[in-house]
C-alpha positions as CSV (number, residue, x, y, z in Angstrom):
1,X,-33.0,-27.9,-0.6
2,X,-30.2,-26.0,-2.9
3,X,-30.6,-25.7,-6.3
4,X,-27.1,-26.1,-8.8
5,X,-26.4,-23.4,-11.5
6,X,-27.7,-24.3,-14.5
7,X,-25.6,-26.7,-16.8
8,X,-25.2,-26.8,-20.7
9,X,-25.2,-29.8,-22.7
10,X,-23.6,-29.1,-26.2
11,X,-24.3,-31.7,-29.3
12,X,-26.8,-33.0,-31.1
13,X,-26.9,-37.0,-29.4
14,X,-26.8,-35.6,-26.0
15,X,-29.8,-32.9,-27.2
16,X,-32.1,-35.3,-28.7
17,X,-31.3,-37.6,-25.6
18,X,-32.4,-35.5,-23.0
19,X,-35.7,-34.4,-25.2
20,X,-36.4,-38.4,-25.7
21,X,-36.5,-38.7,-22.2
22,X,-37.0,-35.8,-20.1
23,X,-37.9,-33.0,-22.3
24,X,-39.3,-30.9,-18.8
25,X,-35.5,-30.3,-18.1
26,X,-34.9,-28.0,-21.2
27,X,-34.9,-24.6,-20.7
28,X,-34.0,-23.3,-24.1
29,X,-31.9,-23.9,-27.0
30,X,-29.4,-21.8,-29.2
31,X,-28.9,-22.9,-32.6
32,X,-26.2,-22.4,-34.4
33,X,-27.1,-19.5,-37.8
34,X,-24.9,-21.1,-40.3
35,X,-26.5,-24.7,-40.6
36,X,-29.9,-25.1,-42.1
37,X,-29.6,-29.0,-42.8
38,X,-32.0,-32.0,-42.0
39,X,-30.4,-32.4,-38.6
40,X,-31.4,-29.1,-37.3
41,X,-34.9,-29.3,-39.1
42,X,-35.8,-32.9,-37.3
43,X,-34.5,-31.0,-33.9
44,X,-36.7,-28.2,-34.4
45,X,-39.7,-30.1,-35.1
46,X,-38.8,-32.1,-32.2
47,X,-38.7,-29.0,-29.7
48,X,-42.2,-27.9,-31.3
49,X,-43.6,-31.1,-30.0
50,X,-42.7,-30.8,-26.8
51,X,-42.9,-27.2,-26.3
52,X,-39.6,-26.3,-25.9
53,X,-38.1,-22.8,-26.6
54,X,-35.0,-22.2,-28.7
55,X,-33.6,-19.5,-30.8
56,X,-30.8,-19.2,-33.7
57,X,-27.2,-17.3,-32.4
58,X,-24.5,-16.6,-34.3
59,X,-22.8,-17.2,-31.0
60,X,-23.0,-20.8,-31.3
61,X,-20.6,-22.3,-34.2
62,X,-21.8,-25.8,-35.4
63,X,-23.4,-27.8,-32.3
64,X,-26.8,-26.9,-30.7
65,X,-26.4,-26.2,-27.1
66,X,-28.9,-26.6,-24.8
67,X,-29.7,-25.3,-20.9
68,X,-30.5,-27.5,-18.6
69,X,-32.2,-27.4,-14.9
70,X,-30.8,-29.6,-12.8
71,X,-32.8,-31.2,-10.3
72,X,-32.7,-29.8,-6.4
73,X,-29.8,-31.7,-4.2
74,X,-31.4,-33.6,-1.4
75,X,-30.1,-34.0,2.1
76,X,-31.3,-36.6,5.0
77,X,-33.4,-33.6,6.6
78,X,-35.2,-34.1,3.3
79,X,-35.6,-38.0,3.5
80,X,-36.7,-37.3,7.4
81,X,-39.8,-34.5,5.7
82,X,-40.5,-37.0,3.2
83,X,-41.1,-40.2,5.4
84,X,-42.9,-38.0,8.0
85,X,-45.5,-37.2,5.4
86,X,-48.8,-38.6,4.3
87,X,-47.0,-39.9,0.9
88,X,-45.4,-42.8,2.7
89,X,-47.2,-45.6,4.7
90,X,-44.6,-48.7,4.7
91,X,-41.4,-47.2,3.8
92,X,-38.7,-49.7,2.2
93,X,-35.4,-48.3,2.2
94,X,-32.6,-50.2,1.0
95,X,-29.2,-49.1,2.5
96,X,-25.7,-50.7,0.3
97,X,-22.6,-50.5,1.8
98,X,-19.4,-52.2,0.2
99,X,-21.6,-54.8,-1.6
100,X,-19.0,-56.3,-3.4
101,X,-17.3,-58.9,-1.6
102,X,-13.3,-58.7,-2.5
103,X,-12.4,-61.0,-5.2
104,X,-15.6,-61.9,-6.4
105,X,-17.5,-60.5,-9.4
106,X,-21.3,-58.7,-9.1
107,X,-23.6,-60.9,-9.3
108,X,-25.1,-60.5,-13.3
109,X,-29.0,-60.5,-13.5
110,X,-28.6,-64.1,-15.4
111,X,-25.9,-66.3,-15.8
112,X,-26.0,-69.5,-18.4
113,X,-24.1,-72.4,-16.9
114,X,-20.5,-73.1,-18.0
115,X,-19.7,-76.4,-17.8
116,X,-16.2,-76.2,-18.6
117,X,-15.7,-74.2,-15.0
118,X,-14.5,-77.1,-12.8
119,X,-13.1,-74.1,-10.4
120,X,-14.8,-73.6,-7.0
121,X,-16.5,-70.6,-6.4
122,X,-14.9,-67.6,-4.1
123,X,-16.6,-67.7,-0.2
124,X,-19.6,-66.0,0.0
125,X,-20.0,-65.7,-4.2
126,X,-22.4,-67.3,-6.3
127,X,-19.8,-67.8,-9.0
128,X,-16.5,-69.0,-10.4
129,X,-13.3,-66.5,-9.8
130,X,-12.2,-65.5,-13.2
């Protein structure tokens, strides 16, 4: 396994994002010294909940910028470790190639019926060319 460099994320939205939803990725934060606002105070108290380490620069201008860890790259040697392992009984592995078929729309997860399509659908679709 190779591990990437580590990668900054710069902005508030994209901050609060990754804290919402994977806080375990955040190495630190650098706050910018001139702003002292409600934003900054909600994104503080939101690092002190989950433990997260940051620190006020005079580097950084108005945005907060957070590092990031990126997760290890994978290779197939790693698929082949994984499935020889005791984690795995009954493997299901689900290999897509060129799903699509050419001149059909994906498939949606639910489609209400449209009467006014009178149009046959496209070979091997489930519905109506556009």
């Amino acid at each position: 396994m190779t591990r990437k460099e580590n990668d900054l994320r710069i902005g508030f939205h994209s901050i609060e994002s990754i804290i919402n939803h994977n806080p375990h990725k955040i190495k630190k934060v650098l706050l910018p010294a001139n702003r002292d606002d409600l934003r900054i105070n909600e994104l503080i108290t939101s690092m002190d909940k989950n433990d997260i380490k940051y620190e006020v620069s005079n580097k950084v201008k108005q945005e907060p910028e957070a590092m990031i860890a990126n997760d290890p790259e994978l290779n197939f040697k790693d698929l082949k470790n994984y499935l020889n392992s005791n984690f795995v009984n009954r493997p299901l592995i689900l290999i897509l190639d060129d799903w699509a078929t050419p001149g059909c729309r994906p498939l949606p997860l639910w489609c209400p019926p449209s009467p006014s399509s009178r149009q046959p659908p496209a070979r091997g679709c489930a519905h109506p060319r556009p």
